[in-house]
C-alpha distance (Angstrom), angle and dihedral (degrees) to the residues before:
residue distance angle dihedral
X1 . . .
X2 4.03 . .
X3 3.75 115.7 .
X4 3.58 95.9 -128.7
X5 3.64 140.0 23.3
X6 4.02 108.3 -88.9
X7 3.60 117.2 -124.0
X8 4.16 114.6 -93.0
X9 3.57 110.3 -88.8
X10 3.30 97.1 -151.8
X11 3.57 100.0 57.5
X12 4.16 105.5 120.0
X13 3.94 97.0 -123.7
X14 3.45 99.3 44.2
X15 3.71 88.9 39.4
X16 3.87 95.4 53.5
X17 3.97 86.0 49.2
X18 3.91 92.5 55.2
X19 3.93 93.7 40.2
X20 3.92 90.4 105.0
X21 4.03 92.0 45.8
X22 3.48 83.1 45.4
X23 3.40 97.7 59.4
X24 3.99 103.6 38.4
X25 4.01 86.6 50.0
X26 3.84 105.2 31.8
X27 3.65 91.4 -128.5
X28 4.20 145.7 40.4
X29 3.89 111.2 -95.2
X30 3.47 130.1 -132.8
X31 3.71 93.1 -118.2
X32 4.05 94.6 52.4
X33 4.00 88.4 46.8
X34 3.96 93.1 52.5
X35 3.97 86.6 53.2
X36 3.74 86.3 36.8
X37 3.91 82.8 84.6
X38 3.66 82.6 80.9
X39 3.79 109.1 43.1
X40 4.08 93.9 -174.7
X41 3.80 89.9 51.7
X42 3.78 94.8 44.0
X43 3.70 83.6 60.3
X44 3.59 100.2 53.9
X45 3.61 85.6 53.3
X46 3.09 110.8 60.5
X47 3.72 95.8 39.2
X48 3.96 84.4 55.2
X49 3.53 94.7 44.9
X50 4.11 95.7 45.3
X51 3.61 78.5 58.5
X52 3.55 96.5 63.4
X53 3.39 86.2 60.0
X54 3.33 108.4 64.6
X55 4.19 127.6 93.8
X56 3.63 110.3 -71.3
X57 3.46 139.2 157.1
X58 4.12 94.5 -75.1
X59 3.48 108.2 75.3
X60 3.67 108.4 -107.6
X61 3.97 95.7 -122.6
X62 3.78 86.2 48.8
X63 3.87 90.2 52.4
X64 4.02 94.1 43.9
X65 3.88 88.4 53.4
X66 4.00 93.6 50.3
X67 3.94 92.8 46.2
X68 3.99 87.6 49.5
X69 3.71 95.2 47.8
X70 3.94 91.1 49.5
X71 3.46 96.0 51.4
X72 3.86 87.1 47.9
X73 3.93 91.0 42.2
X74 4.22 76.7 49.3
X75 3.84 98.4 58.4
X76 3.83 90.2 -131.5
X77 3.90 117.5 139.8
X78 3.64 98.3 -174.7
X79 3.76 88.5 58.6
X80 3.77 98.4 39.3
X81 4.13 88.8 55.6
X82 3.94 84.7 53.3
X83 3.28 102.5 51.9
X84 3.91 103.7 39.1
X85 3.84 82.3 56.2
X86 3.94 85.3 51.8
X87 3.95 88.2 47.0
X88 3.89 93.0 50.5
X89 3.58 94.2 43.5
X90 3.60 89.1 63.0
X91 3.48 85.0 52.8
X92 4.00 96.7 -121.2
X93 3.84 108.3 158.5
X94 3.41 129.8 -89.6
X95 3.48 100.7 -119.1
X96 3.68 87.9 43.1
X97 3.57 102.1 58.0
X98 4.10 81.6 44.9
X99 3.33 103.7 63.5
X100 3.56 92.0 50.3
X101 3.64 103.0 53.9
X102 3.46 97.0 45.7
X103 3.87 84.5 38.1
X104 3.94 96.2 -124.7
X105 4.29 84.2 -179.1
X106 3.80 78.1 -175.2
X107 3.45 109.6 53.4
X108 3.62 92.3 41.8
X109 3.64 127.0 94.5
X110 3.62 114.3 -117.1
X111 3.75 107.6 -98.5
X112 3.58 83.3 55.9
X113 3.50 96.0 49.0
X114 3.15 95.9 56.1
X115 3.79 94.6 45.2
X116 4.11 85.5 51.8
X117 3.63 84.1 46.0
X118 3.86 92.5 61.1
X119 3.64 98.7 37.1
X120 4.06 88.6 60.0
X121 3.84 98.2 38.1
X122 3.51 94.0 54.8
X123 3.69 102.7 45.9
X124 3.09 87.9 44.5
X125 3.39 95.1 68.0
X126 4.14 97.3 -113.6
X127 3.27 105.6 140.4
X128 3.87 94.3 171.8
X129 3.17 91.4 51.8
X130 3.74 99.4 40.0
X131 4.27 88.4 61.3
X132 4.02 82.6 62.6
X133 3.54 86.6 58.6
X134 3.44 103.7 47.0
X135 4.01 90.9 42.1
X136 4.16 87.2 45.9
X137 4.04 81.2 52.2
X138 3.55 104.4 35.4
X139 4.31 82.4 58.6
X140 3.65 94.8 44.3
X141 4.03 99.1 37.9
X142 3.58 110.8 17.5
X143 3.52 133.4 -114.6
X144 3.76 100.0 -77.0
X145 3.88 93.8 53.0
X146 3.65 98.4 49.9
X147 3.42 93.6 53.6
X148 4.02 85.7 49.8
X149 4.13 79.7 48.7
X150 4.11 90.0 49.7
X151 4.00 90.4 46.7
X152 4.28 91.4 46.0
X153 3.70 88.3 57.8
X154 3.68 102.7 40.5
X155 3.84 91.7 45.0
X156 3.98 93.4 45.5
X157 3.81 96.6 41.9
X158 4.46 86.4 48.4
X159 3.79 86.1 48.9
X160 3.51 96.0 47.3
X161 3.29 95.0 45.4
X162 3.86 94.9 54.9
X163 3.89 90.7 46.3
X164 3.70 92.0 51.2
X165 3.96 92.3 46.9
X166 3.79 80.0 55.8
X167 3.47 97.0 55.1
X168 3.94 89.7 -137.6
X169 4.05 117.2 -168.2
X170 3.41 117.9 -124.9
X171 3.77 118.4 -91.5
X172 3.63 96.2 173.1
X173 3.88 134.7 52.5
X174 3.36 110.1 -74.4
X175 3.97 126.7 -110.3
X176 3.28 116.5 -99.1
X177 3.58 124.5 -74.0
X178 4.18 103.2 -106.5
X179 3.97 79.0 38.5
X180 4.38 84.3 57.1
X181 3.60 80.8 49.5
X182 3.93 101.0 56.5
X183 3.57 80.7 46.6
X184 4.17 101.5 52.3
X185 3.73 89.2 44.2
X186 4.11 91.0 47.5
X187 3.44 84.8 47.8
X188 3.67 97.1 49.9
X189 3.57 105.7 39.5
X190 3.72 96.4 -109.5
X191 3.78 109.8 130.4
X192 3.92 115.7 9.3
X193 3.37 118.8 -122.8
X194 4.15 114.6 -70.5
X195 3.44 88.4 6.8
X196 3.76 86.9 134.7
């Protein structure tokens, strides 16, 4: 159940601000109507996160996979439904998208592993092994779209941290069930991250 009462959805300012969000996904989410509370900052935030998903340098497969792994890595289920329906919309395969979110290092080909591999060094605090990711990265991707990489997972694992603090309901399908798993034993403490 969410931690606080969501902002009214139907109220005309914060309505007009969500009209575009609206549109693309049919229906306000949970996560726009907790930051509805402030309509000015809601605003900001979706034309900063709209922005994040636009072409860059980092492929955009490559920078679906790293968003879904931190929100995994995260333990947030709110998030996790979000961005597997992100990763399938893209139309990145099942097993794929898998793999990655319930980092799978070896069933996953090796740009992915070593996008996985990032994702789970550096939220897990590994700093030593974090700068072998970003060097593995930098050689493989360039400089401009690891630091597009770096940004993905900071911004996904803040925002799915925030979300998950909230306790938001689902308003999308949810992952799918050995993805819920990865999530539940993120979330608990189980298995550290890449421990498979």
């Amino acid at each position: 159940m969410t931690r606080i009462k969501l902002a009214d959805p139907d109220d005309a300012e914060l309505a007009a601000i969500m009209a575009n969000g609206v549109a693309r996904y049919g229906r306000p989410l949970n996560a726009w109507l907790a930051i509805g509370h402030r309509p000015s900052v809601l605003e900001r935030y979706f034309s900063f996160l709209f922005s994040t998903f636009e072409p860059g340098p980092l492929v955009q497969d490559l920078k679906l996979l790293a968003a879904l792994r931190s929100v995994v890595v995260t333990g947030c289920h709110y998030t996790a439904s979000h961005r597997w329906t992100a990763a399938m919309a893209a139309d990145i395969d099942t097993d794929r998208a898998t793999a990655v979110a319930i980092s799978d290092l070896a069933s996953c080909a090796p740009i992915d592993r070593l996008v996985t591999d990032l994702v789970n060094a550096e939220l897990a605090n590994d700093d030593g092994r974090t700068n072998e990711c970003i060097s593995g990265a930098k050689a493989e991707l360039g400089d401009a779209a690891t630091s597009e990489l770096i940004f993905t997972i900071g911004l996904w694992s803040g925002l799915a941290r925030a979300n998950r603090a909230l306790d938001l309901a689902l308003d999308m399908k949810p992952a799918p069930q050995i993805v819920h798993d990865a999530v539940n034993a993120c979330r608990a403490g189980a298995s550290q991250p890449g421990a498979n």
